[in-house]
N, C-alpha and C positions, 0 to 999 in steps of 0.2 A: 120145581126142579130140586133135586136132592144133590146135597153135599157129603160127599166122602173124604172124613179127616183120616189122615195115615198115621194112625198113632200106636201102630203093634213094635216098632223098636225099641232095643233097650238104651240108648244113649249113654256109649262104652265113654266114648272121649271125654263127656257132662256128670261121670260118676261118681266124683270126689266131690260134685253139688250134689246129686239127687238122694245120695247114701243107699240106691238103689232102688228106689221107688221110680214107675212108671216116668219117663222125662214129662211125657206131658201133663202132669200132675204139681209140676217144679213151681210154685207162687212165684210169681213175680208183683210186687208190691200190693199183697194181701189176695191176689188172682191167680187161680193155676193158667198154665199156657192151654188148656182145652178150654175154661172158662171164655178166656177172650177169644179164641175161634169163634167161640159156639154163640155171644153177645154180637160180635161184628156179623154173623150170619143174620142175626135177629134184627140188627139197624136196618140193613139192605131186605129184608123182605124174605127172608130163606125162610121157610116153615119145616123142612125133613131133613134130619143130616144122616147120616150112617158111619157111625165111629171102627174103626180096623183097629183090634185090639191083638195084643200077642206077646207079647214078656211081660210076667204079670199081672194076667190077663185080669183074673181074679182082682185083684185091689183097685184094677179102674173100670170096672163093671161095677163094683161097689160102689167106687164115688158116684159113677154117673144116678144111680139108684139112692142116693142118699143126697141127692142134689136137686132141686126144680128148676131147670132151664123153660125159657122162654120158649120152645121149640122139641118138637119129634124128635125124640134119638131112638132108634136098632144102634144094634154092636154085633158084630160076626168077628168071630176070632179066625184069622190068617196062623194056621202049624207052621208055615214056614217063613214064622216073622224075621228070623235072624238072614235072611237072602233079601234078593233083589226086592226095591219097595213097589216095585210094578204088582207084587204077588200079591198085598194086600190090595191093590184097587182090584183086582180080578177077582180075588176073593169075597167085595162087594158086590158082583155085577147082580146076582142072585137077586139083591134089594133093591134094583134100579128099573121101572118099570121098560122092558120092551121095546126098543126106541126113540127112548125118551133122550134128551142130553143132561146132563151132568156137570157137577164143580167139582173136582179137589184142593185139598189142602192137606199142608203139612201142617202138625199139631205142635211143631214146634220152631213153628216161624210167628214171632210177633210181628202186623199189621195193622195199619188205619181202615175202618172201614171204608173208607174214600175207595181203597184198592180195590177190595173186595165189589165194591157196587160199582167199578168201570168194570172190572171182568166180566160181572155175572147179567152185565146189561149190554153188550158186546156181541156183535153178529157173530154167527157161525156161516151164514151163508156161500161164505169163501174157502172156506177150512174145514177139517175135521177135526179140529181140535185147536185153540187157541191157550197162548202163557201168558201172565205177564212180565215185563220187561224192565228193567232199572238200566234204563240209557246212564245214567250218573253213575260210570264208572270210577271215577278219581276218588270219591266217598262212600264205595264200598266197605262195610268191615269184612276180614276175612276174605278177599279176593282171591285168594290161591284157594282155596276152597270152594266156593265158587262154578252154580254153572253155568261155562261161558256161552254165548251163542252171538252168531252172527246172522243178518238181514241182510237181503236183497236190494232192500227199495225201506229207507226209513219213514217213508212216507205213509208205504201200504205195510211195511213190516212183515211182509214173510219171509219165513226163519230159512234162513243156507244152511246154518250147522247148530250143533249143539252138542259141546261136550267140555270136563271140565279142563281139557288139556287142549282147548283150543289156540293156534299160537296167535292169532287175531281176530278179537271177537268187538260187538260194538254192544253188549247190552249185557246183565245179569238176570239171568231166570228166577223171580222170586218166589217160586213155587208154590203159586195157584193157577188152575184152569179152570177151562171151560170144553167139553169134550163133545160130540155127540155119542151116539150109544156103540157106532164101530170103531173108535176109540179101544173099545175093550180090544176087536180083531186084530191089532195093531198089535197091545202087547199079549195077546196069545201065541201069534206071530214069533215075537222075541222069542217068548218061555220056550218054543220048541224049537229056536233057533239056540236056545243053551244060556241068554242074556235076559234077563226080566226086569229091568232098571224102568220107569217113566221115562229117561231119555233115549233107553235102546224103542220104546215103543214110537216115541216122537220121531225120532232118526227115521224110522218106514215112512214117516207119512210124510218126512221133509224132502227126501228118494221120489217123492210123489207129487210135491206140490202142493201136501196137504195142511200146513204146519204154519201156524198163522202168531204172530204175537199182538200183546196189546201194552202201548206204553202208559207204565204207574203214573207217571208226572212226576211231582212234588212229593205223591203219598209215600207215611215211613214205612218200613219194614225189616227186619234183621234173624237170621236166624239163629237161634239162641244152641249153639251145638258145640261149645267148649266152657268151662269155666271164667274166660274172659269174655266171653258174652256174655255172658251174664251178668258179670259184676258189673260190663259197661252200660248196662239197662237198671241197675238196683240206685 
């Protein structure tokens, strides 16, 4: 099963840290933030990832090429990294075998691999696609930012909604999945409906009954998309 990190943005709000270098290139304590993706894939068993590259592109194709990871990397560059981040996973399907299912991640969310390996071992047989979830609301960083989503049943945890302006929500999306390969249909879906966001694609499948989460527990995660995240992780 292959892992698609979304790492074609330029991280506008993060820019007075990165001095404009690829965000997910940013060290955090001697690691860039792809490093630890691409290590947490390698604990859990991931052997192929597919990096979405796009402001940049050039200087993190380099690193990736001047680095020996534990693991299979492609990179495809997304032209239309500055829009919706659904257009870089479509942008991967090209390198995702045929019906096969799939993980994403953002490149600029630091995670336990704990997280990682409840996602990526997690049925799909009820969903079309599964998140994971931060029921620990009250110790969010960053909560207004934040996307929110609400569940049906926190037992079985399929998702009612998802979006960041939700005005009641029970869980934080910490942006990894677990997809099957019509996953992609979902956000095609969107792109021609005018919206390409991962949660305009979710939203169809939750319309559907397709939209399943999985709860983190205990495991950390934060994502690092201001200057004060950052300094709160250094």
């Amino acid at each position: 099963m292959k892992l698609i990190i979304i790492a074609a943005g330029q991280g506008s709000r993060i820019r007075s840290v990165t001095d404009g270098i690829p965000k997910t290139l940013l060290k955090l304590k001697g690691k860039s933030l792809l490093e630890r993706v691409l290590e947490n894939a390698v604990t859990v068993g991931i052997q192929e990832a597919v990096v979405v590259t796009g402001y940049r592109s050039t200087d993190l194709m380099s690193y990736i090429d001047n680095h020996k990871f534990e693991i299979n990397i492609e990179t495809v560059y997304n032209p239309d990294w500055d829009q919706a981040n659904g257009l870089s996973v479509l942008a991967a399907k090209p390198l995702i075998p045929e019906g096969e299912p799939f993980l994403i991640s953002m490149s600029d969310h630091i995670y336990d691999a704990e997280l990682l390996k409840n996602i990526f071992q997690s049925s799909l047989d009820n969903y079309d696609a599964l998140v994971g979830l931060d029921f620990r609301i009250n110790n969010i960083y960053d909560i207004d930012d934040g996307m929110k989503v609400s569940v049906d049943n926190i037992r079985n945890t399929k998702i009612a909604g998802m979006s960041k302006t939700l005005p009641e929500f029970d869980a934080i999306d910490c942006g990894v999945f677990k997809c099957k390969f019509n996953f992609f249909n979902a956000l095609e879906a969107a792109n021609e409906s005018g919206n390409c966001s991962l949660a305009d694609g979710c939203n169809l499948l939750i319309a559907k009954n397709q939209m399943g989460g999985v709860d983190i527990g205990n495991s950390f995660w934060m994502d690092v998309d201001t200057p004060e995240a950052f300094e709160a992780l250094v």
